[in-house]
MDAnalysis code that builds the backbone (N, CA, C; Angstrom):
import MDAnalysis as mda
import numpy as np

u = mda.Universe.empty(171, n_residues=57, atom_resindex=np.repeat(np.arange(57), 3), trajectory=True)
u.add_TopologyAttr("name", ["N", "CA", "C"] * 57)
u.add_TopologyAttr("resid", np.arange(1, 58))
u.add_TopologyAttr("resname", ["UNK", "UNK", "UNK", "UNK", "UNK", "UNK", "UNK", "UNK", "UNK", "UNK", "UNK", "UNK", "UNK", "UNK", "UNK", "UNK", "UNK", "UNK", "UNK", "UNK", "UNK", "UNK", "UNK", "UNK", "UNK", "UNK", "UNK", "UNK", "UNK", "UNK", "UNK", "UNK", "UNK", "UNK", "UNK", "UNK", "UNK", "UNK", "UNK", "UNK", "UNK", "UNK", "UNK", "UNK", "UNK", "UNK", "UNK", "UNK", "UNK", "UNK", "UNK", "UNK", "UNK", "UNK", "UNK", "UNK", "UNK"])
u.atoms.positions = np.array([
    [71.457, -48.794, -57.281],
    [70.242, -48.126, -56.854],
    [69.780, -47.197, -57.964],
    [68.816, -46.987, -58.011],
    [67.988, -46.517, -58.993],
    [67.929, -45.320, -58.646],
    [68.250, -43.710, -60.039],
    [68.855, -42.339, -58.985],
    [67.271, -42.097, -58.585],
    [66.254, -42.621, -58.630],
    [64.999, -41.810, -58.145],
    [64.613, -41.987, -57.048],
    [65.638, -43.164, -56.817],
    [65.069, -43.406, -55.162],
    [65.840, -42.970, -54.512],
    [67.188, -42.381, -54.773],
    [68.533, -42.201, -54.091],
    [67.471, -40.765, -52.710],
    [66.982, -39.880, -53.239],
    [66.230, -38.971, -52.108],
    [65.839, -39.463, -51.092],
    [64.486, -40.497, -51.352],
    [63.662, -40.895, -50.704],
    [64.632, -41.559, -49.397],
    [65.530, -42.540, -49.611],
    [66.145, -43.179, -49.178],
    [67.670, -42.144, -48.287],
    [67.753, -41.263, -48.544],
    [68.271, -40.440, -47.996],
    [67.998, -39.817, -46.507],
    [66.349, -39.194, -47.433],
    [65.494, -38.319, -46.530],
    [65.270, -39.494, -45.195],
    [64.606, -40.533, -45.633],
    [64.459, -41.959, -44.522],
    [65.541, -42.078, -43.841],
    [67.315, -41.725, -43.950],
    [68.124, -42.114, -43.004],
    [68.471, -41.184, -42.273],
    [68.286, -39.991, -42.502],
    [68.180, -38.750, -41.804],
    [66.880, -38.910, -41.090],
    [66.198, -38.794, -41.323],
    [64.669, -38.803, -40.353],
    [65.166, -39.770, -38.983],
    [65.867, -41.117, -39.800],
    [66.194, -42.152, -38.094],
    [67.221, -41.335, -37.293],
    [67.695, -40.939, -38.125],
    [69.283, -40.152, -37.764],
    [68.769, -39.217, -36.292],
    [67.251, -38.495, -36.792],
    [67.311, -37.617, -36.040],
    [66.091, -37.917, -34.768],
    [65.236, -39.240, -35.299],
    [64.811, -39.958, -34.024],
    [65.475, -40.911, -32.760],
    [66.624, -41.530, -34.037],
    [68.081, -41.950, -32.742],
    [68.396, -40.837, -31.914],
    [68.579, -39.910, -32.182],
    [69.084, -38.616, -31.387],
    [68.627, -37.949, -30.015],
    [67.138, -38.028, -30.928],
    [65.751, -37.343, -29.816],
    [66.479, -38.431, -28.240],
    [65.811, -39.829, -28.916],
    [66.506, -41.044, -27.875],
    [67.369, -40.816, -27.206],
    [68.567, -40.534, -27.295],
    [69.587, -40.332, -26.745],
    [69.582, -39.398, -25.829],
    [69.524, -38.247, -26.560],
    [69.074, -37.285, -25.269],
    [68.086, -37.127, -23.890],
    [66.937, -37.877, -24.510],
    [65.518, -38.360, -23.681],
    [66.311, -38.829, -22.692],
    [67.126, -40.402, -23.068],
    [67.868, -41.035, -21.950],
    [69.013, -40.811, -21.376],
    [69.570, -39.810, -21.991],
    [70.251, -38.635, -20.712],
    [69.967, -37.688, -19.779],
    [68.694, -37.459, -20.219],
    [68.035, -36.469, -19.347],
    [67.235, -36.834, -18.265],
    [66.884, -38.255, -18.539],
    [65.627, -39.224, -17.618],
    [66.966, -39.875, -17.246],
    [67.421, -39.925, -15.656],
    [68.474, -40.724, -15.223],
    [67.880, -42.516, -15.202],
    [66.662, -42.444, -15.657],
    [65.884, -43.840, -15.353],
    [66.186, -44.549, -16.631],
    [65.732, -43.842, -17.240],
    [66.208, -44.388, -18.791],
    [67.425, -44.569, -19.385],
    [68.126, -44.900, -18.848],
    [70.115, -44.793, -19.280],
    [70.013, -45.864, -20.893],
    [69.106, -46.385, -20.452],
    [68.873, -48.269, -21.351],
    [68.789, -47.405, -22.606],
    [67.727, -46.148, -22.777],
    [67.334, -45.552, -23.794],
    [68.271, -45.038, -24.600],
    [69.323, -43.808, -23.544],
    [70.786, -43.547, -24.378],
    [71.197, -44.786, -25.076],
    [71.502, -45.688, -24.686],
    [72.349, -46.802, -24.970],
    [71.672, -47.239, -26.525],
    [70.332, -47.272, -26.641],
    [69.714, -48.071, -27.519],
    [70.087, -46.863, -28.322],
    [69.111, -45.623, -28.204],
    [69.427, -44.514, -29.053],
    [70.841, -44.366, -29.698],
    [71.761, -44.883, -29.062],
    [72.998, -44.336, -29.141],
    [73.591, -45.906, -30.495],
    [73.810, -46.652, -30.301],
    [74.089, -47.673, -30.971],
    [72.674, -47.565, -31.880],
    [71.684, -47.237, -32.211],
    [70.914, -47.262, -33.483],
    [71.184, -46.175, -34.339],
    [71.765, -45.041, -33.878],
    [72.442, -43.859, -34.235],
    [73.268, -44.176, -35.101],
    [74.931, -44.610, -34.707],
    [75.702, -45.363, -34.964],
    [75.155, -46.244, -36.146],
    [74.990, -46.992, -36.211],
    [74.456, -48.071, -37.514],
    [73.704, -47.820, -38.618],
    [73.132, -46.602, -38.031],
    [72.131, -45.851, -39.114],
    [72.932, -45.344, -39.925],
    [73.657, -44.234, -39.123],
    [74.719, -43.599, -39.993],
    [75.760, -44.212, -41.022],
    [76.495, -45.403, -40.617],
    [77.076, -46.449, -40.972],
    [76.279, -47.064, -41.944],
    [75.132, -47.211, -41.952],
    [74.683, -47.914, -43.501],
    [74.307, -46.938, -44.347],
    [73.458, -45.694, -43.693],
    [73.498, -44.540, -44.661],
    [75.049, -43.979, -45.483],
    [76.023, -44.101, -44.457],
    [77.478, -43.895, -45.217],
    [77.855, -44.909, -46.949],
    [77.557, -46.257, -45.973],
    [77.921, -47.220, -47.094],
    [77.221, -47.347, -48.425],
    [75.515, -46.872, -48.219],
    [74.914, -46.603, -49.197],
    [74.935, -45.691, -50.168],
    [75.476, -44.726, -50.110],
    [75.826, -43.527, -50.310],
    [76.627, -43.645, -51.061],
    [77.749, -44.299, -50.807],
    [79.192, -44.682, -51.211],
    [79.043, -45.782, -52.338],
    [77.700, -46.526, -52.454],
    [77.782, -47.782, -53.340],
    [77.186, -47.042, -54.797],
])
């Protein structure tokens, strides 16, 4: 990766990082929405997980 993009690409996995989150909580708080935790929660997870691996490469 090219270091000029290393930010941009940072800032972008944090930003999901912290819209997975919003999700999660939304669908803990709305007992209707459980589907939402779930999605929020496993896109969370994977985000982080490729932001880790990228990071690392």
């Amino acid at each position: 990766m090219v270091r000029g993009y290393a930010a941009p690409m940072i800032a972008l996995i944090v930003a999901l990082l912290v819209v997975w989150l919003v999700l999660v909580v939304v669908g803990l708080v709305i007992k209707g929405l459980f589907w939402l935790f779930v999605v929020g929660a496993i896109l969370f997870v994977v985000t982080g997980i490729v932001g880790w691996f990228r990071r690392r490469v």
